[in-house]
C-alpha positions as CSV (number, residue, x, y, z in Angstrom):
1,X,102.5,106.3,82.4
2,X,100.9,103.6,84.1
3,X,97.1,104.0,86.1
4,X,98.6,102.8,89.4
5,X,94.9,102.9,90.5
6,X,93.9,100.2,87.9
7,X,96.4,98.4,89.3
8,X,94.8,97.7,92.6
9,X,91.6,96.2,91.8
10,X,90.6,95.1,95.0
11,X,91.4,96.3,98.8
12,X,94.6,94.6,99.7
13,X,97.0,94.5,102.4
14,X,100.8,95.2,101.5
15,X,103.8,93.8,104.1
16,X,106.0,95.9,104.9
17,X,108.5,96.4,102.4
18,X,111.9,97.3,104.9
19,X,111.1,93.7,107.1
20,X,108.6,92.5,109.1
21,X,107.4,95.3,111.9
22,X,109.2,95.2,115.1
23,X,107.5,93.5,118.0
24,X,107.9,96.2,120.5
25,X,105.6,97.8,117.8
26,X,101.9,97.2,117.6
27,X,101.8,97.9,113.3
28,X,100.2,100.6,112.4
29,X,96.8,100.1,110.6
30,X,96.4,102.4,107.3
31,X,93.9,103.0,104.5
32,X,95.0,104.4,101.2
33,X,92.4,106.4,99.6
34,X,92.5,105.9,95.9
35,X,90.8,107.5,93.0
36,X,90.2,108.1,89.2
37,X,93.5,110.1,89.3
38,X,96.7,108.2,88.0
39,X,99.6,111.1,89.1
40,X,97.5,111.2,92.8
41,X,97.0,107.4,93.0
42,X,101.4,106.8,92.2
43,X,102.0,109.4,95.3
44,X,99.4,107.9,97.7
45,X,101.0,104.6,96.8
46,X,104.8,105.4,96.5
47,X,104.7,107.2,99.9
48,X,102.3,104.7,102.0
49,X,105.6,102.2,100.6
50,X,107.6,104.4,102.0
51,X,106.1,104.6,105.3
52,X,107.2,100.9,105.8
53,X,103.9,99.6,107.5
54,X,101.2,97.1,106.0
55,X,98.4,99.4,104.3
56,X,94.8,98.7,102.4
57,X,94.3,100.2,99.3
58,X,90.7,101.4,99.2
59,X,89.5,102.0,95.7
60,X,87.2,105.0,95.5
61,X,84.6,106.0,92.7
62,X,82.5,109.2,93.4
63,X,78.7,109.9,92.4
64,X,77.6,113.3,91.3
65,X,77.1,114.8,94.7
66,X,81.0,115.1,94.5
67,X,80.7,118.5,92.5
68,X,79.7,120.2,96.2
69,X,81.2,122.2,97.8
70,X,83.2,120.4,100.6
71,X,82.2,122.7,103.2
72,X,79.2,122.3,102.0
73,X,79.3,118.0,102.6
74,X,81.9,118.1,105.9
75,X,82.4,115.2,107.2
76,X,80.2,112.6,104.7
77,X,80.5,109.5,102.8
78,X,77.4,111.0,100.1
79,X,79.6,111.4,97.1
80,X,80.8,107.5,97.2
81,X,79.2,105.5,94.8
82,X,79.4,102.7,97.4
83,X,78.3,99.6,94.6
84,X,81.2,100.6,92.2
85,X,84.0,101.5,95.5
86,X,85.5,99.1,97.9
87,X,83.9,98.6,101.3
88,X,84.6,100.6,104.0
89,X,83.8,98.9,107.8
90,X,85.4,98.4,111.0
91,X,87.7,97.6,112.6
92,X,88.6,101.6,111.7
93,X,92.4,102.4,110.2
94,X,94.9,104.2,112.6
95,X,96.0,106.5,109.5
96,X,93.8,107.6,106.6
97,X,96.0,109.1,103.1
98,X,94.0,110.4,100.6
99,X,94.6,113.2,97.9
100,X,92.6,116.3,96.6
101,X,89.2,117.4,96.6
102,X,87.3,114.6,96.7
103,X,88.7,112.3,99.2
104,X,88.4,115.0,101.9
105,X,84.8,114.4,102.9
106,X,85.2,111.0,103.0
107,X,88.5,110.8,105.1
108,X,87.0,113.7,107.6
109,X,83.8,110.6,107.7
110,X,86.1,108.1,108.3
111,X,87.9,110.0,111.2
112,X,84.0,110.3,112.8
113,X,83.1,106.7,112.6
114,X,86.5,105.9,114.5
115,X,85.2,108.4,117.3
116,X,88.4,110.6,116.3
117,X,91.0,108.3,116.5
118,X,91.9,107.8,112.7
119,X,95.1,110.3,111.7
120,X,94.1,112.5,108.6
121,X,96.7,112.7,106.2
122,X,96.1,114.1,102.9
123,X,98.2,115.4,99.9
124,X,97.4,118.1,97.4
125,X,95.0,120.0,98.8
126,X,92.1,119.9,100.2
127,X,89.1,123.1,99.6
128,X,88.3,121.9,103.2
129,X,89.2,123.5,106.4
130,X,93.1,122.8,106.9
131,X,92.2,122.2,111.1
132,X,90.6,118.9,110.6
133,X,94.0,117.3,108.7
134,X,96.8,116.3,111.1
135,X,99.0,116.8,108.3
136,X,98.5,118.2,104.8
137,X,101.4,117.7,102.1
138,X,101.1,120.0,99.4
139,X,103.3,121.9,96.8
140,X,103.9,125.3,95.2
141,X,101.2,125.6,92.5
142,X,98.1,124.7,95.2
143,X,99.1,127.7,97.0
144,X,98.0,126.8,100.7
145,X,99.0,129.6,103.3
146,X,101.5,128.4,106.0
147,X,99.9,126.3,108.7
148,X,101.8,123.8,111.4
149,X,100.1,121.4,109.6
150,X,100.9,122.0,106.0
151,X,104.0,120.6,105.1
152,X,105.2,122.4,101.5
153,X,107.3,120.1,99.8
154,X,109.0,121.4,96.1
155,X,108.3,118.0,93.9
156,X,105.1,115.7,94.6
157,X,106.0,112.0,95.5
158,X,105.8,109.7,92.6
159,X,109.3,109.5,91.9
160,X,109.4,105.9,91.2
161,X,111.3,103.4,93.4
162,X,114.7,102.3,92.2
163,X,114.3,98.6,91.7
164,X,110.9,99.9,89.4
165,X,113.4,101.6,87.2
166,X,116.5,99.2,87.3
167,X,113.6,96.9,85.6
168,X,112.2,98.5,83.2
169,X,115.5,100.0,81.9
170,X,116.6,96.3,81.5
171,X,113.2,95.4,79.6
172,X,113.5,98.5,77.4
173,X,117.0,98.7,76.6
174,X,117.3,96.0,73.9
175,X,114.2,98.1,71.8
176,X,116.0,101.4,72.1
177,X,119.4,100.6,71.4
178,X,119.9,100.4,67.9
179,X,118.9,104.7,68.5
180,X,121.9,107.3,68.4
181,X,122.7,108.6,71.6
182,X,121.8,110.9,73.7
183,X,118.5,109.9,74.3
184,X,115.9,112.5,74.4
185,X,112.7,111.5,76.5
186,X,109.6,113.7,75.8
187,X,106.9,113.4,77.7
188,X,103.5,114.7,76.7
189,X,101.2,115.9,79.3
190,X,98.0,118.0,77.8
191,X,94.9,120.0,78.6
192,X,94.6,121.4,82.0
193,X,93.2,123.8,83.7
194,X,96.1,126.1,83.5
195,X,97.4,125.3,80.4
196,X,96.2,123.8,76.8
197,X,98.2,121.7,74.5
198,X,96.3,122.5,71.0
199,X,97.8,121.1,67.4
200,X,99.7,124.2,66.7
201,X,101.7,124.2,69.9
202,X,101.9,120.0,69.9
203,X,103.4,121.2,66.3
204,X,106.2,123.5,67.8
205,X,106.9,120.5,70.3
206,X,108.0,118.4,68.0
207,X,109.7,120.9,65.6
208,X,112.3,121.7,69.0
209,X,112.6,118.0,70.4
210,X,113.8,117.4,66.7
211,X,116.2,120.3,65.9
212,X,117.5,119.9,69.9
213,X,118.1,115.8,68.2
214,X,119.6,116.9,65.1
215,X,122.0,119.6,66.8
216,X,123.3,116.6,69.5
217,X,123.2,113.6,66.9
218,X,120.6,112.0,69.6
219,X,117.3,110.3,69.4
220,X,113.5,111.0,70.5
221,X,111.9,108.7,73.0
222,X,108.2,110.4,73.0
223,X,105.8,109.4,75.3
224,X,102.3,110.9,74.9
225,X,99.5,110.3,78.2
226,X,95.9,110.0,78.8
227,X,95.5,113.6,78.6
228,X,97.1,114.7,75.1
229,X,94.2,115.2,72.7
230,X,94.4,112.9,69.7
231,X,94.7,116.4,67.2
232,X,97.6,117.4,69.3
233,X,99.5,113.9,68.8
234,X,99.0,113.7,65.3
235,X,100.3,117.2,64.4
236,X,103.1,116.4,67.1
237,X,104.3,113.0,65.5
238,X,103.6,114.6,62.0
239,X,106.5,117.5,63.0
240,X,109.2,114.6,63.8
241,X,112.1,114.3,61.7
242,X,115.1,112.2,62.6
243,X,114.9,108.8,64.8
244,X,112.8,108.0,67.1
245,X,110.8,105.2,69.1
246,X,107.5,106.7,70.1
247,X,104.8,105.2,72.3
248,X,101.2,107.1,71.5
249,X,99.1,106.5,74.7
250,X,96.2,104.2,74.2
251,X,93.9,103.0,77.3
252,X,94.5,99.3,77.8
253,X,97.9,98.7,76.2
254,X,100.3,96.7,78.4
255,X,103.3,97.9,76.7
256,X,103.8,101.2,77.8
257,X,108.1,102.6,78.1
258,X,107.5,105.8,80.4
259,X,109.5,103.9,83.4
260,X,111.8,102.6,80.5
261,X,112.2,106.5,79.3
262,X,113.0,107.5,83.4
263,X,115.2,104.8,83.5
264,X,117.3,104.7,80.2
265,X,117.1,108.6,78.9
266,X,120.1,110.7,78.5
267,X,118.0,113.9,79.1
268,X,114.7,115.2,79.1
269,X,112.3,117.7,77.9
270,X,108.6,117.7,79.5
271,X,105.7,119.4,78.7
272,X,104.8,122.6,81.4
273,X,101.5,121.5,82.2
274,X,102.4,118.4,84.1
275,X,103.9,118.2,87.6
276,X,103.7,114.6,87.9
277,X,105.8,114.0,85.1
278,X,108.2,116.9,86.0
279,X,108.6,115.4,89.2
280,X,109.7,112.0,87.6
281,X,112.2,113.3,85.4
282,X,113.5,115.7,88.0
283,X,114.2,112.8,90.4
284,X,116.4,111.5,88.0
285,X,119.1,114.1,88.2
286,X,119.3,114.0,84.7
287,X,118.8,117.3,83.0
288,X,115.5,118.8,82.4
289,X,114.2,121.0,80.1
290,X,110.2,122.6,80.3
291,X,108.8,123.1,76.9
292,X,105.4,125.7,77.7
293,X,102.4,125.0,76.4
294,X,99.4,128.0,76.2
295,X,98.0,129.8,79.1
296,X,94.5,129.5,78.9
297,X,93.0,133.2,78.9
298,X,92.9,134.7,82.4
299,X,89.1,134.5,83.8
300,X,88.0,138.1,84.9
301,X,89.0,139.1,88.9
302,X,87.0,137.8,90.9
303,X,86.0,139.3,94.2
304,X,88.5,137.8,95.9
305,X,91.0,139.6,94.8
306,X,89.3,142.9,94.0
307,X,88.5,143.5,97.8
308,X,90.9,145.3,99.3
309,X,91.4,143.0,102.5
310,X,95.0,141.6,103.6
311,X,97.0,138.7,102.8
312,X,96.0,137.6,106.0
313,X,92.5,137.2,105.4
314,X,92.8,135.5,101.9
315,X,94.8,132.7,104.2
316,X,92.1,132.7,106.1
317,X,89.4,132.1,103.5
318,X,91.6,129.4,102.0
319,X,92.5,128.0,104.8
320,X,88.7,127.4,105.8
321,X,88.2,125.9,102.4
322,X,85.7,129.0,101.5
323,X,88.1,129.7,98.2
324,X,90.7,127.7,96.2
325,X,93.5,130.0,94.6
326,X,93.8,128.7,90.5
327,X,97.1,126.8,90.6
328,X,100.5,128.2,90.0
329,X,102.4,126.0,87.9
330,X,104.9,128.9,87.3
331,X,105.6,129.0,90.8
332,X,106.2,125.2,90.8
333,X,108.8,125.9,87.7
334,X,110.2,128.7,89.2
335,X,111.2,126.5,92.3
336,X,112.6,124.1,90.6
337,X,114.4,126.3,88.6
338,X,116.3,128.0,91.3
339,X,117.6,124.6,92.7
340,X,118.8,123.8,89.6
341,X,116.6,120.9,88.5
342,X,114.5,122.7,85.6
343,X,116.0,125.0,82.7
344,X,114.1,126.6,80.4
345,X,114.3,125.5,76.6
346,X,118.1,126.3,75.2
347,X,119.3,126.9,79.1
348,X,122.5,125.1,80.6
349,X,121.5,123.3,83.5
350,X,123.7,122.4,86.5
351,X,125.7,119.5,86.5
352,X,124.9,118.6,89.8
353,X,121.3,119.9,90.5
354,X,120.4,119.9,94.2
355,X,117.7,117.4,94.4
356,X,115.1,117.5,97.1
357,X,114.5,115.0,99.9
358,X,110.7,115.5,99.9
359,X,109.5,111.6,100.4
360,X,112.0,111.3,103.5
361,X,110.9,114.0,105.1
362,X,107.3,113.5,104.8
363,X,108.0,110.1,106.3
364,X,109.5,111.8,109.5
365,X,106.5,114.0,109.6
366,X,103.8,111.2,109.7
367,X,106.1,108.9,111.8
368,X,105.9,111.8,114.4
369,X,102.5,112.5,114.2
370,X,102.0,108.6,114.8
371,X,104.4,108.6,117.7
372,X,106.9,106.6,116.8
373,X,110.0,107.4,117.6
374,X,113.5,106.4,115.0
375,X,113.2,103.4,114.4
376,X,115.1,100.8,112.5
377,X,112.1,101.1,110.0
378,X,112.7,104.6,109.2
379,X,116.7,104.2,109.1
380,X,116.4,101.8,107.2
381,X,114.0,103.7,104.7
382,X,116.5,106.9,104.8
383,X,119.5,104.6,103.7
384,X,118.0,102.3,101.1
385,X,117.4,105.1,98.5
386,X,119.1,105.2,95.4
387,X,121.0,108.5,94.7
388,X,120.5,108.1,90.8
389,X,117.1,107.7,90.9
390,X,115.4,109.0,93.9
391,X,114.6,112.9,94.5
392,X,115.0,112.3,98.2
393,X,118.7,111.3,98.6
């Protein structure tokens, strides 16, 4: 999977890509936050496309201070490391987009030196207080309470673009296709948080991807990322019987086929500790299959959730950024799983799983909190997307 941030080595302006602005339109000036994330950086990128006006993409690299609490920084530009990030000066942006934790200080510090006219837009989440976002896009597994200004989408919004894909299936389909059919993308995700891919369960991985190869007469497209440790590829590619092309992630190495795999693979089977790459496969409407990885070991209760207060006031306490709830893949797989988009390994899926319109709607919502009205920008955005390859038609 590609670093989209490494991509954009300097701040850069990008036209619009639906057609130069209208000129009843004054074009709306935005920043794009980026940082060390690759999944984060492909959303704040694939929907600041989408939005159909010119943007800056500011690369960001944090010092230290980053590990406070944001409550703790508010509004503050302490946790740039300013000689390693791209400048930030007037004249101000009209719409800030940044993602997760540590963009939120700096976007709320960016709002202040524009005396409060910059939007705040902001996806994940944001262990700040929700009330000084105009908009906050988040998903299942962050498990933010239900604000007018948290829009809960089911996939996040790196489904790559059509033409992307039409591309690389062109580049990539003279390597693979000497393979049997189907072809059987899986894509490796790792250690998280939540979950941890360890040699024995890499193992079992690629036991099932190759009896579920065998038992069709298919082929393995394997994809490992950044985030697989090196123990858990080997014993992964050591379990592999049967054909296959596999691409072991390496940092630096310009051949990578993970838009190739989107583009070209029959099916899919993706590791549960990634929602990135769940919500690229998923936007193929291709079937789907989640292969678990372990839990880590549940941490003691915390006071939180000991203390017999409402619902209410846990919103509250998130809400103000005072506690982040440990995500909730499950509740992300469960979603998907009830609109038919996910099965579980061995599962039938839908032929026709509903696919979500997440991106398009999330346009709408920031093209109304700029005050534009429907334009033929944003008909023009609706229109142009691909029903085989985008999870918003």
């Amino acid at each position: 999977m590609k670093n989209a941030g490494e991509e954009v080595n300097i701040a850069v302006s990008v036209e619009n890509a639906h057609g130069p602005p209208s000129e009843a339109h004054t074009p709306v000036r935005v920043w794009v936050l980026l940082g060390s994330g690759a999944g984060d950086n492909a959303q704040l990128l694939r929907l600041a496309e989408a939005l159909g006006w010119p943007f800056e993409a500011k690369r960001i690299r944090y010092n230290g201070l980053n590990r406070c609490p944001n409550l703790l920084l508010g509004a503050s530009k302490l946790t740039v490391d300013t000689r390693r990030s791209d400048p930030l000066a007037p004249p101000w942006p009209d719409l800030v987009i940044g993602a997760s934790r540590r963009a939120a200080p700096l976007a709320r510090w960016i709002k202040k030196q524009s005396g409060g006219h910059s939007r705040l837009v902001h996806l994940l989440h944001t262990q700040s207080p929700l009330h000084y976002f105009d908009l906050v896009v988040t998903t299942a597994q962050y498990r933010l309470p239900e604000r007018a200004n948290v829009l809960h989408n089911l996939l996040p919004l790196n489904a790559a673009r059509a033409e992307v894909l039409e591309s690389s299936g062109t580049q990539w389909r003279g390597r693979l296709e000497h393979l049997p059919r189907p072809w059987i993308a899986v894509l490796v995700g790792g250690n998280t948080a939540s979950y941890r891919l360890d040699a024995f369960t890499a193992r079992q991985l690629g036991e099932f991807t190759s009896r579920t190869a065998r038992e069709t007469g298919g082929s393995l497209l394997i994809s490992s990322s950044p985030r697989t440790p090196p123990d858990a590829a080997d014993a992964l590619l050591s379990a592999i019987e049967g054909p296959a092309y596999v691409y072991r992630w390496q940092p630096n190495k310009d051949e990578n086929p993970y838009l190739g795999y989107l583009a070209l693979a029959d099916r899919f089977i993706v590791t549960a500790d990634s929602a990135s790459m769940l919500a690229e496969a998923c936007s193929t409407g291709r079937p789907v299959e989640l292969f678990g990885c372990r839990r880590h070991r549940r941490h003691p209760k915390r006071l939180l959730p000991a203390f017999p207060a409402s619902e209410r006031f846990k919103d509250a306490l998130v809400g103000w950024g005072i506690v982040k709830p440990k995500r909730d893949f499950q509740a992300l797989h469960r979603e998907l799983m009830k609109r038919g988009l996910l099965c579980s390994p061995g599962q039938e899926q839908p032929l026709q799983p509903a696919k979500p319109n997440d991106l398009a709607r999330t346009v709408t919502r920031i093209h109304r909190l700029m005050g534009e009205e429907e334009s033929d920008r944003a008909n023009s955005f609706h229109t142009s997307l691909s029903p085989s390859t985008d999870p918003d038609s």
